[in-house]
N, C-alpha and C positions, 0 to 999 in steps of 0.2 A: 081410183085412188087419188085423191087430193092430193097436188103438190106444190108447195109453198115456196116459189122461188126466192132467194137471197135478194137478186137483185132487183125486186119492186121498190125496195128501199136503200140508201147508200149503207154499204157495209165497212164501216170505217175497219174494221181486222182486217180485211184484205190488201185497201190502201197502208196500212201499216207493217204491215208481213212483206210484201213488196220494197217499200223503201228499207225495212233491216234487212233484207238480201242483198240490195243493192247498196246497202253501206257496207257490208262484211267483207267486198270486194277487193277494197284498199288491205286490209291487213292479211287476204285471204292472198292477192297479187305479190304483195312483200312478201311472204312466207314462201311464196315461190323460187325467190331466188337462195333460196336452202334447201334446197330438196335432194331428197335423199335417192334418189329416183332415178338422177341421173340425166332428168329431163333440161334440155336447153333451157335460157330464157335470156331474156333481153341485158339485164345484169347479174352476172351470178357469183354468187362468192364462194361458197363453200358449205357441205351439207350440215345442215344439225339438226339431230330427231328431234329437240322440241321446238324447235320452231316451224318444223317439218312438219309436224300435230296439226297445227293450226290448219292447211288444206287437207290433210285427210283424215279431220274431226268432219268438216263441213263438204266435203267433197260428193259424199253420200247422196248428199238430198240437197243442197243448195240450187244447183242448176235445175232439178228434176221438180222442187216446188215452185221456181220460176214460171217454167214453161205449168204447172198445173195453174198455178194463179191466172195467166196470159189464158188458161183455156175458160176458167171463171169467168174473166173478161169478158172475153169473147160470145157469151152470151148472151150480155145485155147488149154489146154493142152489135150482135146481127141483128138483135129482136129492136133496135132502134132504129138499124141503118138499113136493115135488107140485105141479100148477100152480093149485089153489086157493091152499095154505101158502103159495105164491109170490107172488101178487096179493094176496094179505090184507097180508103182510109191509109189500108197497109202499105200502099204501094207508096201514098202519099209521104207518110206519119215514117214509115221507117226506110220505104226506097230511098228517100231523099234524103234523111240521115245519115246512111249508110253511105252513101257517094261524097258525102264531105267530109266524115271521120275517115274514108280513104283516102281524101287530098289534104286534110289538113290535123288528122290527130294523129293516125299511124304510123304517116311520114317522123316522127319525133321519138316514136320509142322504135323504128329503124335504125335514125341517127345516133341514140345513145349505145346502141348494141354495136354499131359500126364501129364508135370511136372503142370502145371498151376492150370488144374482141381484136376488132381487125387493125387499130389505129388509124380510122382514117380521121384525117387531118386539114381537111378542104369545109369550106363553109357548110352551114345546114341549108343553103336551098339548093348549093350547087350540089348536094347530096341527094336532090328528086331525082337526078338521071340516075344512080345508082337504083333508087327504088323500085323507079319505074322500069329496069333495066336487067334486076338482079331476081328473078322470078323461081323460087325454089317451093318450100314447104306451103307455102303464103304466112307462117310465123312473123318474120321479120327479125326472126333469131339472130339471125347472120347480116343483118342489115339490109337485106333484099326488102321485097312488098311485102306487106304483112294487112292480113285480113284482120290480125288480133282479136281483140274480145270482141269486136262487131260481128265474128261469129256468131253470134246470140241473133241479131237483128236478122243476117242472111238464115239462119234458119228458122225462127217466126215467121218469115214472110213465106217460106216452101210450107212448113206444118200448118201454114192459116188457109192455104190453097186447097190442100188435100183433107184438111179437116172439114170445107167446106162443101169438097163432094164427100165425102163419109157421112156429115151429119142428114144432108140432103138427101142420102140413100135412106137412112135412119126412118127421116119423118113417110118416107112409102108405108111404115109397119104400122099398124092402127095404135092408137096407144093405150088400148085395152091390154093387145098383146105383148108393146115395151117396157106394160108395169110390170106385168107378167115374168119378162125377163131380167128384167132389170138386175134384182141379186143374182144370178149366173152369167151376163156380162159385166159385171163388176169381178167378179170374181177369175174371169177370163182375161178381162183385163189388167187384172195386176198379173197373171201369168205371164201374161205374155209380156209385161212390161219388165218380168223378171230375166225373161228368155230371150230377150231383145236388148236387155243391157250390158253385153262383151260386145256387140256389132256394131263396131264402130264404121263410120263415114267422114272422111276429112279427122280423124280420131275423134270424132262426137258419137254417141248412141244417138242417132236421128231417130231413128224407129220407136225407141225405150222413152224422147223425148214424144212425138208424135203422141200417143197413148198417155201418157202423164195429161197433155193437153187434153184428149178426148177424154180423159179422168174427169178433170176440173169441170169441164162443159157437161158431161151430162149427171153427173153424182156432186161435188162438190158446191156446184150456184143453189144445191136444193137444202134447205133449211130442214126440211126433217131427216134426210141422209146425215146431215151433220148430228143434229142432237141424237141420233145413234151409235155415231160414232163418238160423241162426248161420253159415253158411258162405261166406253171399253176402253178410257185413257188412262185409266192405273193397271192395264195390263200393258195396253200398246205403249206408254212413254218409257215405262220401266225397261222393256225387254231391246226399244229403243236404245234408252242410255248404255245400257251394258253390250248392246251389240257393236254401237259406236267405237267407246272405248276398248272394247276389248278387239276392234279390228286394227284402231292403232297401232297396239300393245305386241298385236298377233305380228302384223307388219312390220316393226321397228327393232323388235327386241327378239324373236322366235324363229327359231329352222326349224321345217318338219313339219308344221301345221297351215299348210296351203290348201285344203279343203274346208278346213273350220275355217283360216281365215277368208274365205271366198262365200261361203255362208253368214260372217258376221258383215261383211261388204253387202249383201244382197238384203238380208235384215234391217240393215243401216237405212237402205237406198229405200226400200217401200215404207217400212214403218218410219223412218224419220221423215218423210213427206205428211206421212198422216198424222205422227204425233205433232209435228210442229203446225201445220196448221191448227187443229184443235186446240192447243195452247194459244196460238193466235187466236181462235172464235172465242176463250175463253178469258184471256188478259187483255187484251189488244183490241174490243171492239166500244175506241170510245175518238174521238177530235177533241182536238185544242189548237194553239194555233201553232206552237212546235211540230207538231206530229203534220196538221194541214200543209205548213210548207216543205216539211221533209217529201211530202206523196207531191206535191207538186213540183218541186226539183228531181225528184228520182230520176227520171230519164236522163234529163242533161248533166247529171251527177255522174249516171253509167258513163255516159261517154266521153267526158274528159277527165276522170279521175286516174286512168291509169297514166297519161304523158307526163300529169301532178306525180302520181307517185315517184315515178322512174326517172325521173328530173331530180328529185329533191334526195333518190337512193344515189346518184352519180355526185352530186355536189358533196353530202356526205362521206361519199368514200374517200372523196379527193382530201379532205380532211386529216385521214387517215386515223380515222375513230376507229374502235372495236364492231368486230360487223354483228353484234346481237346488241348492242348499240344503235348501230345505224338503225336497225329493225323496227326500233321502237321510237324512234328518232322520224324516220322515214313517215312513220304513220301518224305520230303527232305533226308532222307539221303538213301533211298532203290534206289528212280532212279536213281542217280550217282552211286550208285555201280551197279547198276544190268546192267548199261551200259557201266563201264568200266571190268562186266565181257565176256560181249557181245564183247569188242572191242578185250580182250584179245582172246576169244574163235577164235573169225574171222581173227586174225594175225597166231595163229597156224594153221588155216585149211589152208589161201591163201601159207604160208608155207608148210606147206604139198604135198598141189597141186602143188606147183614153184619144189618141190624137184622131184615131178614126172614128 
């Protein structure tokens, strides 16, 4: 069977489905500190189900199309780099991310949770002993170290290790017999992806992410797997949208229906990967030069947008504005700056590079 990979050619819907994940962040991270849930966070005011909405509209399939797009990725850049080129890369590209967003991002939405919850009242650098000092959940909830959203990067770098013996196991099968299997490992894999998403690690589904990646990698980079599944998108978007909403709905407003809504949660989480990408293959695969520098800031966009955000939610409050105010306040003024530090960061480095 012929199979037409994606990535012989740039697929601008993938760079673009990437960067709107990683912009939904900011409004997805505000909505956090209302949650209904009960769950800690760095500033938190007080719960309100619709603002509540907003993380668990997207909650489903955000993180889960991440790590599938990262496994897309990952395709082209073994079949370019080798699978040493390919582990050096990560070690490179994200180890070393990862050790400075812990010295110099995390430390900051430590320090706002400190002053907030604990009052503390000593400088923010003389606050790195507390960090480095106060070693709990790795949140940073309580002001202690906080691994925060750089979770994302420590686990790409474990799922890029093990995906790279899995795949390498893979290529032993002839690939007469992998076409062969191909539709009942697909099929196996979303099972399992369904059955692997309560099993939390560090409270992540590792596992449920792991297999999202092996998704992307061996079914999603193939241009005729997708235009198959283009076909089945006025079933799959549909049963999507209403599964979505209706786990809010189930969630926010309903006693009694904790196996429907646990069903519309797991409906959400596979089919909203699938339908959104195919909306992506289908809206989204086009460059301009908006869309070109949003996929080339995305990464350093993830990584300091949240200290943006949670800086500009503490200024705010101190105002003493209305907090579904602040909410909307918070997020108009974090994405323009967190993009004109993006735009700054990227004028230094293409200078850097011209110098060399």
């Amino acid at each position: 069977m012929s199979r037409v990979e994606l990535m012989n050619k740039r697929v601008h819907f993938i760079d673009n489905l990437r960067w709107m994940c990683v912009f939904l962040l900011i409004p997805y991270h505000a909505a956090m500190s209302y949650n209904i849930w009960g769950e800690n966070f760095y500033i938190y005011y007080e719960p309100s189900k619709p603002i509540a909405a907003v993380v668990l509209l997207s909650s489903p399939w955000l993180m889960p199309l991440m790590f599938l797009l990262a496994g897309v990725s990952a395709r082209f850049s073994l079949k370019k780099r080798g699978y040493g080129g390919f582990i050096k890369e990560r070690f490179i590209k994200l180890g070393i991310v990862f050790v400075l967003g812990v010295l110099f991002i995390n430390p900051v939405l430590s320090y706002f949770a400190d002053v907030t919850k604990n009052a503390y009242s000593d400088g923010y650098f003389n606050h790195y002993k507390v960090f480095f000092s106060r070693i709990t959940d790795l949140t940073g909830y309580d002001g202690g170290f906080a691994i925060a959203h750089l979770w994302f990067i420590v686990t790409l770098i474990i799922i890029s290790l093990e995906a790279c013996v899995i795949i390498k196991l893979v290529e032993v099968v002839p690939v007469k017999n992998r076409n062969v299997l191909s539709p009942i490992c697909f099929i196996l894999l979303l099972f399992a992806a369904v059955a692997t998403y309560k099993i939390r690690i560090i409270d992540k589904p590792m596992h449920s992410y792991l297999i999202m990646f092996l998704l992307g990698y061996f079914f999603f980079g193939n241009e005729n797997f997708i235009e198959k599944l283009k076909k089945l998108k006025w079933v799959i978007v549909p049963v999507f949208l209403v599964a979505d909403v209706l786990n809010v709905y189930l969630y926010e407003y309903t006693e009694g229906y904790y196996r429907l809504n646990i069903i519309c949660d797991y409906l959400a989480y596979v089919l909203g990967v699938i339908a959104v990408f195919c909306l992506g293959s289908l809206w989204f695969d086009f460059r301009n030069n908006v869309t070109a520098f949003f996929a080339k800031i995305s990464y350093v966009y993830y990584i300091i947008h949240f200290p943006i955000l949670v800086f500009f939610q503490y200024i705010l409050d101190k105002t003493g504005m209305n907090h579904t105010v602040n909410f909307i306040l918070s997020i108009l003024f974090a994405v323009p700056v967190t993009l004109i530090f993006c735009l700054v960061y990227s004028k230094i480095k293409h200078n850097r590079l011209k110098g060399k």
